[in-house]
C-alpha positions in Angstrom: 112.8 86.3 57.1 109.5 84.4 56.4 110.7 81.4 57.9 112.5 82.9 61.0 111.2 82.3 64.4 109.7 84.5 66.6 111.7 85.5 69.8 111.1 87.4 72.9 113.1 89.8 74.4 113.0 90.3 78.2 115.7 93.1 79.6 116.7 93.4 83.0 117.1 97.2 83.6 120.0 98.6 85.8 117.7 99.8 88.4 115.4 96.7 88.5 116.0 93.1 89.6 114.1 91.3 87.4 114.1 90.9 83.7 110.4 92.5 81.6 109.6 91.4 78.7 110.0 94.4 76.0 109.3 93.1 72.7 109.4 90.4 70.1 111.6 89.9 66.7 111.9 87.2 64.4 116.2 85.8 64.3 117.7 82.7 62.6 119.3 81.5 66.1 119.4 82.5 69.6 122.9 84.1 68.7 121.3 86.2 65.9 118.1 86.9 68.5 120.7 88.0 71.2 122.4 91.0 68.7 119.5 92.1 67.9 117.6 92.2 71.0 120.8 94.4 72.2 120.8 96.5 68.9 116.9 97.3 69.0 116.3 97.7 72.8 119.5 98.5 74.5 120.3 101.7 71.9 120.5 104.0 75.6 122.2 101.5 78.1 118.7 100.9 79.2 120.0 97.3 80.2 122.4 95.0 82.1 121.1 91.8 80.9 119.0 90.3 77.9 117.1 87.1 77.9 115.8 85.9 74.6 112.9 83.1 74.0 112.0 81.4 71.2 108.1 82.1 71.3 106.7 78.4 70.6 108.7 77.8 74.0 106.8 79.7 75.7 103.3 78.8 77.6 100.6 81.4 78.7 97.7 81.5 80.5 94.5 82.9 78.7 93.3 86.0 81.0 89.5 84.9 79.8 90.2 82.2 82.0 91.8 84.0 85.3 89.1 83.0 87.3 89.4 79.3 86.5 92.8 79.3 87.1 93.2 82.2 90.4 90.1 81.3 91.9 91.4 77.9 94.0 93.9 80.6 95.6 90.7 82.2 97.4 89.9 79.1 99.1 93.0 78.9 101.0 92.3 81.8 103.9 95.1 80.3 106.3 97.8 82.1 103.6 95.9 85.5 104.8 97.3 86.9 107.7 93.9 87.8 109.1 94.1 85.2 111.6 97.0 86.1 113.4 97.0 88.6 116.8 100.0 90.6 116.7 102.2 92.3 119.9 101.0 96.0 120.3 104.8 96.7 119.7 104.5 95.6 116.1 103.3 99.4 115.4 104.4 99.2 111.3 102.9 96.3 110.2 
């Protein structure tokens, strides 16, 4: 097991639409990382799908460096709807 590689489990719950990632393990091959993805975090049907990753494909962000990368995002005001007069039937919105 010293030389398996890492994977990431992501499961897409019944009730959701999107897959969260849920926890790691180490697996020969992405056959290997599948069963045992579904053995260790599926034991209650929590699941209708399970992705797995190999970790070293997988590139983060570093959250000590948010506001380097989310702070060009504040310079764009046109994408906040500030601008924009509505109808007074648009009650909801």
């Amino acid at each position: 097991m010293k030389n398996w590689p890492l994977w990431e489990v992501f499961i897409r719950s019944k009730n959701g639409l999107h897959h969260k990632h849920v926890g790691s393990l180490h697996a020969t091959d992405e056959k290997m990382a599948l069963e045992n993805a579904r053995d260790v975090y599926t034991r209650r049907n929590e699941g209708v799908s399970i992705w797995v990753v190999e970790s070293k494909y997988i590139t983060a962000s570093n959250p000590e460096e948010a506001g380097e990368l989310f702070e060009p995002a504040q310079d764009k005001v046109y994408r906040h709807p500030t601008f924009y007069d509505l109808p007074n039937e648009l009650e909801h919105i």
